[in-house]
C-alpha positions in Angstrom: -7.6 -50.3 -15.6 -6.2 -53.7 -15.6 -3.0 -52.5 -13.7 -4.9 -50.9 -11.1 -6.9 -54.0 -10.8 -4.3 -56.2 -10.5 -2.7 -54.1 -7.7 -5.3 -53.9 -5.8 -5.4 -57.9 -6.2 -2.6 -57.6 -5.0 -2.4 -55.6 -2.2 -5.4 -57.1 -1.1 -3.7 -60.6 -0.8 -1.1 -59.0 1.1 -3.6 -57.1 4.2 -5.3 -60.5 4.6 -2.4 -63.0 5.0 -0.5 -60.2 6.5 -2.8 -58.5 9.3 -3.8 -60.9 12.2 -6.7 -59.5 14.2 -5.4 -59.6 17.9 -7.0 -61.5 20.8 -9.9 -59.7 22.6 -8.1 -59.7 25.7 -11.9 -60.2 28.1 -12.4 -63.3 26.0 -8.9 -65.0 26.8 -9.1 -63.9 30.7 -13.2 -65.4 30.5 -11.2 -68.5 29.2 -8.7 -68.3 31.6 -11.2 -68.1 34.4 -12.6 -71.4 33.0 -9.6 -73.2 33.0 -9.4 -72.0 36.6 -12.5 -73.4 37.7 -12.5 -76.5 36.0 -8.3 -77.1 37.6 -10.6 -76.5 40.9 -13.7 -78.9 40.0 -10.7 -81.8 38.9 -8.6 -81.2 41.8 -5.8 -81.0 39.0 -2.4 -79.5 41.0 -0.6 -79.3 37.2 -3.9 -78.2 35.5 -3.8 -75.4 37.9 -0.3 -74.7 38.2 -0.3 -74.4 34.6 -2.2 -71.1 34.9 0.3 -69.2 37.2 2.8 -67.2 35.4 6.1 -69.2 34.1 8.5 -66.2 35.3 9.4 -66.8 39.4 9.9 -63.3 39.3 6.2 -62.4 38.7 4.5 -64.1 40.5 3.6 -63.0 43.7 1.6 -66.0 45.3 1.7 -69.7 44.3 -1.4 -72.2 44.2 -0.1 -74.1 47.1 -3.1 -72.2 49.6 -5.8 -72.9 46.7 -4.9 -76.7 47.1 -4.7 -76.2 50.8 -8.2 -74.7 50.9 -10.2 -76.0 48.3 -8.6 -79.9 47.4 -8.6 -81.0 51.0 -12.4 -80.6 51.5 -14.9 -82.6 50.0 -16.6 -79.7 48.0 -19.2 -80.8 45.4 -21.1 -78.4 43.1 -18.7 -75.7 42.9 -19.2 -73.1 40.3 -17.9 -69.1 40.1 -20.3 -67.3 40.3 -21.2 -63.3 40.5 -17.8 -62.5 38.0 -16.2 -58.8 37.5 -13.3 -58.0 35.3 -11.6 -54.9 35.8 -8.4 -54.7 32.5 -6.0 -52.0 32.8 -3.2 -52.6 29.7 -1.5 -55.7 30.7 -3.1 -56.1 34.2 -6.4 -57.5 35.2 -8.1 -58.5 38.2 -11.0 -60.5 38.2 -13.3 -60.4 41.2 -15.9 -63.6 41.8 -17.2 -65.7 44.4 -16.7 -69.6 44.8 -19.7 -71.4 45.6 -20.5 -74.9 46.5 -22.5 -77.3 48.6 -20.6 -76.3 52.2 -18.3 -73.8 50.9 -18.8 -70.0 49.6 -15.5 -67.7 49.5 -15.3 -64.3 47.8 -11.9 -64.3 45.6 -9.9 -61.8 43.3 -7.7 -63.1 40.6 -4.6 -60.7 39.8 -3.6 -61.7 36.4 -0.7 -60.7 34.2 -0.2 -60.1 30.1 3.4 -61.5 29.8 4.5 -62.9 26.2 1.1 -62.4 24.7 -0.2 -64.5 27.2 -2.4 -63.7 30.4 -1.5 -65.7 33.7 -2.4 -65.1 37.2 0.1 -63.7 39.6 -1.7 -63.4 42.7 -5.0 -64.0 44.8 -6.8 -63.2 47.6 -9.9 -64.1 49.7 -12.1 -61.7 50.9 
């Protein structure tokens, strides 16, 4: 009996340093999508940049038109508002609406799982 409990000590130990739960992916793209906004609130070019996938190859559109559009303008009050996430494996696309005092803009976010990581790739205005 004292083997058995031993093992099961044991084998215990072993599952719980051993087994790591894995990221629930809608909670890192939820975080994601805050980074986003607040990159957008700072007008912070590396802050945002620093979303966008790593790999040149992947990504499709750079954050040059969000600076463009949203850091020229004097935009106060600007929140995301009315958010949809669609996850399909290691794609996601996130579907919102910018808001603020003189400025309201449907958006979708294209984002990417590449290296355990999720980074947007692409975007769009509606």
């Amino acid at each position: 009996m004292k083997k058995v409990f031993i093992l099961f000590f044991l084998a215990s130990l072993f599952l719980i340093f051993n087994c790591k739960k894995a990221q629930d992916d809608i909670v890192v793209i939820k975080n994601q999508l805050t980074r986003f906004q607040l990159a957008l609130i700072n007008k912070n070019s590396a802050q945002l940049d620093s979303l966008f996938v790593p790999k040149k190859e992947l990504l499709q559109k750079d954050p040059s038109e969000l600076v463009n559009k949203i850091f020229s303008q004097d935009i106060k009050k600007l929140i995301i508002a009315d958010k949809r996430f669609e996850i399909h494996d290691s794609q996601a696309k996130i579907i919102f609406t910018i808001t603020a005092d003189k400025f309201q803009q449907k958006m979708n976010l294209y984002l990417i799982k590449y290296k355990n990581n999720w980074w947007i790739v692409d975007y769009e205005w509606q």
